[in-house]
N, C-alpha and C positions, 0 to 999 in steps of 0.2 A: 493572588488576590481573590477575594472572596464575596460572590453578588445571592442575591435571596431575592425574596419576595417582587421586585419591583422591575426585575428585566423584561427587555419587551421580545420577546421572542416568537419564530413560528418556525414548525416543524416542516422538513420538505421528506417525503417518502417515496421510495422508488415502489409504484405500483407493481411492478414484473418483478420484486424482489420473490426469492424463491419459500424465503419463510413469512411472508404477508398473506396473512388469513382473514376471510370474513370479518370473523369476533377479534380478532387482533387491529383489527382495521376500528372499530370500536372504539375499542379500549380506549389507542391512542387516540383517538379523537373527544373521548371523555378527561383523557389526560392535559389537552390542551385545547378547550373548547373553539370552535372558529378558528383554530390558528396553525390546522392541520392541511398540507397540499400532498396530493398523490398526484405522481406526473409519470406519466406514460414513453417518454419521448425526451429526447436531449433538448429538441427543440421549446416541447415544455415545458420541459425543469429550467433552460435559458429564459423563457417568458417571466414565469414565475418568479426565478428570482430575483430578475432586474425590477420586476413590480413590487417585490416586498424591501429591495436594498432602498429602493426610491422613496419609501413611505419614514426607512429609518429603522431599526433593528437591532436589540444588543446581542442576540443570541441566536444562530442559526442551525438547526439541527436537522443532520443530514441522515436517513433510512436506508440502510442497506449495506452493502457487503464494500470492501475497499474500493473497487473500479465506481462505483456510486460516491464515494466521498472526493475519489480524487477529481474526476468529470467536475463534482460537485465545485470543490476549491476551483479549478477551470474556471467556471462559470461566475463564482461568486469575483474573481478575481477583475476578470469580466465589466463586469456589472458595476463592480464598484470605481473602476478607472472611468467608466463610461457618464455613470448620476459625479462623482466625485464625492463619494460617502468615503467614512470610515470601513475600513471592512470590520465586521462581529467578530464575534467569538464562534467558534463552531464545536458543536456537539456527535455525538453519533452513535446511532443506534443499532445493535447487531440484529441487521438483518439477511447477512450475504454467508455465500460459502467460504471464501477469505474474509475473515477481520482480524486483521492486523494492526489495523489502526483502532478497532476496537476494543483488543487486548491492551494498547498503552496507555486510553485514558477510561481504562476499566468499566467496560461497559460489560454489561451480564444476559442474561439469557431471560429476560425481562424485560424486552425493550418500553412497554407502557409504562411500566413502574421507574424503568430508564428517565423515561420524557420527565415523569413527574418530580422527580428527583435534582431533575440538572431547571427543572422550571422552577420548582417552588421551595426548594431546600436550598440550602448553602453550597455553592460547586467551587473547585479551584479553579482557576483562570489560566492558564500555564504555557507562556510563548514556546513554540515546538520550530528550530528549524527545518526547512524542505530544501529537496534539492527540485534542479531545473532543469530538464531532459524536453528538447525538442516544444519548449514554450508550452510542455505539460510541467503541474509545482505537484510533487508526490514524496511522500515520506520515505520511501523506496525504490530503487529501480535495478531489474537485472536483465542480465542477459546470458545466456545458459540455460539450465533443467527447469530454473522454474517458469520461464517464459518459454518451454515446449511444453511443459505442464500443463499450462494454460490454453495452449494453440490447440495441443489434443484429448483437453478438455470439453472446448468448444466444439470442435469436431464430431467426439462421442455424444455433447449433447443436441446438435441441432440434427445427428441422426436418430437420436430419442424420441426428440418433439415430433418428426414424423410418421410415430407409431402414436396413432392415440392412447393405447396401452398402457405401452411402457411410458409414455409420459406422465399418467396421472400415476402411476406405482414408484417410479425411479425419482429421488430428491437428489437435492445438490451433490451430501455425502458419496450415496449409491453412484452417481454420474460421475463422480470425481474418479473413484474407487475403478469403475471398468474402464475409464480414459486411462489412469496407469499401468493399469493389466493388461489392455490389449493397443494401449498404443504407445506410451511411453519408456515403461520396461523395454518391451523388445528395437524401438529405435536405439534408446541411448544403450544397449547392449551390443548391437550390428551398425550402428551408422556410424561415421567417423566425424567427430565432435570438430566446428571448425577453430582455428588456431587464430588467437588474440592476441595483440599487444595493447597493454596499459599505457598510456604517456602521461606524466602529470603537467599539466598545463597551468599550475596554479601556484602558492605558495608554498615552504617545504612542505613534502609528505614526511609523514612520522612514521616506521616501520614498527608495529608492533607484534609483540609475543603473549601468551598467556597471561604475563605476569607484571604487563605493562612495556612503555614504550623498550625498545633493545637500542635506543642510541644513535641509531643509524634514521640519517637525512635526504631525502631524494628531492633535487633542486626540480626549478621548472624546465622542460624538454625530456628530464632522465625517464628513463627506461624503469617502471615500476615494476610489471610482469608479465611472463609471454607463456604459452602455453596453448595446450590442447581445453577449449573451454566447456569445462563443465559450469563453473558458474566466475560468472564477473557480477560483483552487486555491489550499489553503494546502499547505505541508509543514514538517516534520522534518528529514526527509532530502532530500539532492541529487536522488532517482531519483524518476521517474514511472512507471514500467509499461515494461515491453516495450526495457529499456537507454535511455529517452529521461532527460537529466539534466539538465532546467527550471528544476532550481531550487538556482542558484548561491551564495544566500547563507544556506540550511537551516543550520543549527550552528553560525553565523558569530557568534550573541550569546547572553549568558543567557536564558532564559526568553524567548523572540521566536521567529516562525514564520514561512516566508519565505511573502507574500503573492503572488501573482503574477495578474493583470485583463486579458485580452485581450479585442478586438473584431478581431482581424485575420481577412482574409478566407481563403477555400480557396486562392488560387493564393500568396501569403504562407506560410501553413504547411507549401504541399509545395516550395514554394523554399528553407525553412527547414529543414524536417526533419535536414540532417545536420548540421544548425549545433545545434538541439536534440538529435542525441545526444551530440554533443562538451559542451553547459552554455555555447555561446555564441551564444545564439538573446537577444537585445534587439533592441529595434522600436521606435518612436515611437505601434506601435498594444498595447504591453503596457505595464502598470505594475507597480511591483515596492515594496512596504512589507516592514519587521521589526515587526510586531505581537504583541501576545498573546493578542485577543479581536476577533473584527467578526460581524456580521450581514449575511447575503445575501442580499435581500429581491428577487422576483420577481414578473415578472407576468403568469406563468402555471406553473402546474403542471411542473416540473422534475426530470429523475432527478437525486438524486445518488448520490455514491460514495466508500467512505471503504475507503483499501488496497484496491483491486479488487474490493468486494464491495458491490452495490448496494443502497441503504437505500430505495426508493422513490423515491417523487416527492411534493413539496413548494412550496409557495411561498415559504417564508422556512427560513432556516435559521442555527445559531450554529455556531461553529468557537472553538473557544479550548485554549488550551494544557491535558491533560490530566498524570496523573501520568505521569513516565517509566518505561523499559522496561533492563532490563540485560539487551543484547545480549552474544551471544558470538561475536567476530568471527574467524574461520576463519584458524590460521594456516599461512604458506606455505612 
């Protein structure tokens, strides 16, 4: 569906977001006059929006990188059980070093012209399901390389931040870039990856191949996949972080979430890499389900990660389809 001119919307921006500048701070504000909040603080961005879901809202649009959108949904989720609103539509602006969620409802490297765009022009309206990990709703959630990605991402940056230096010199990019180099290469190289079993806990899982489903049905209880975990991930969407697109068969059915099980090694992944940004990265060492519920049962202590934003560490954990999200997808 399709809204213009008369939606009542206001922008929420994550002030700490790493590409929010001065005159970008502007902009947006010239984009949606009065109707712009920058929030410092989870606790802020929860004020905020419980005070705007309360007043009434068709469009909410959220600034920043994935862990900002999903916090976001959290909150908005929130908020709206709490007044007993409808929940909006949600927007999103690239402003993070992950957007993934950015990439599915084509957002550009524009974010003011973004705002303006999804405010005062014609946008599609487009229900997205989420899954539900630990009563976080995220378009994605893994556990493996890219939630140590992340761990010692954070790691390398909050040793950054303590150089005033290299903090105003080093961006998201550059930060991401030395967290791999020096801390993630050589772990997932020397460290022994710990070993997962998949359960499906939910309706059949569909086993599929490249070239669509292979036939084969995994009831609820069976054994879906066990291995040395490089990545266990479900999704929603096609996108994983950083433009990589994993996950080929997200959207592809009702209610089902594209599972995706790897054991592949390091020298595997970095031969793959631009076959995973193009969405045609298949192996004989991934597996790939349409499921609606499983259980990732570990055996040992594990970060995970649901839309970029790390939930801890864990030994077991569920994944199953949550409520969906009415995305506003940018038009061009």
């Amino acid at each position: 569906m399709g809204y213009d001119h008369g939606v009542r919307a206001v922008a929420i921006i994550n002030a700490n977001a790493r590409g929010l500048t001065a005159g970008l701070r502007r902009k947006l504000e010239a984009a949606l006059p009065g109707r712009v909040r920058f929030t410092a603080s989870l606790n802020d961005a929860r004020e905020v929006i419980r005070r705007e879901i309360a007043k009434g809202i068709d469009l909410l649009v959220f600034g920043g990188g994935d862990g900002t959108v999903v916090m976001g949904l959290t909150l908005l989720d929130e908020a709206c059980r709490g007044t007993a609103r409808p929940e909006p539509a949600v927007g999103v602006l690239r402003l993070g070093s992950g957007n993934a969620i950015a990439d599915t409802v084509g957002a550009t490297k524009d974010p003011a012209g973004d705002l303006a765009r999804l405010v005062h022009t014609k946008s599609s309206w487009v229900k997205t399901q989420m899954l539900d990990v630990m009563g976080v709703r995220a378009p994605f959630v893994g556990v493996g390389v890219d939630a140590q990605l992340l761990e010692d991402q954070q790691t390398v940056s909050n040793a950054i931040d303590r150089v005033p230096i290299a903090r105003s010199m080093l961006g998201g990019a550059s930060r991401y870039a030395l967290s791999v180099a020096l801390r993630s290469l050589p772990r997932f190289a020397t460290v022994e990856r710990p070993h997962a079993r998949v359960i499906n806990k939910g309706s059949s899982a569909i086993a599929m191949k490249k070239d669509g489903p292979t036939g084969v049905k995994r009831a609820a209880n069976d054994l879906l996949w066990e291995g040395a975990c490089t990545l266990v991930a479900g999704a929603t969407i096609p996108y994983f972080g950083f433009g990589l697109k994993m996950f080929a068969f997200a959207g592809t059915a009702d209610r089902a979430f594209h599972l995706r099980c790897g054991d592949a090694g390091l020298f595997e992944i970095l031969r793959n890499t631009p076959a995973a940004f193009r969405g045609e990265y298949f192996s004989a060492n991934v597996t790939d389900y349409l499921c609606d519920r499983v259980e990732i049962v570990l055996d040992r202590e594990t970060a995970i990660e649901a839309g970029g934003e790390l939930l801890g560490r864990r030994t077991s954990v569920e994944l199953s389809l949550g409520s969906p999200v009415t995305f506003a997808r940018i038009a061009r």
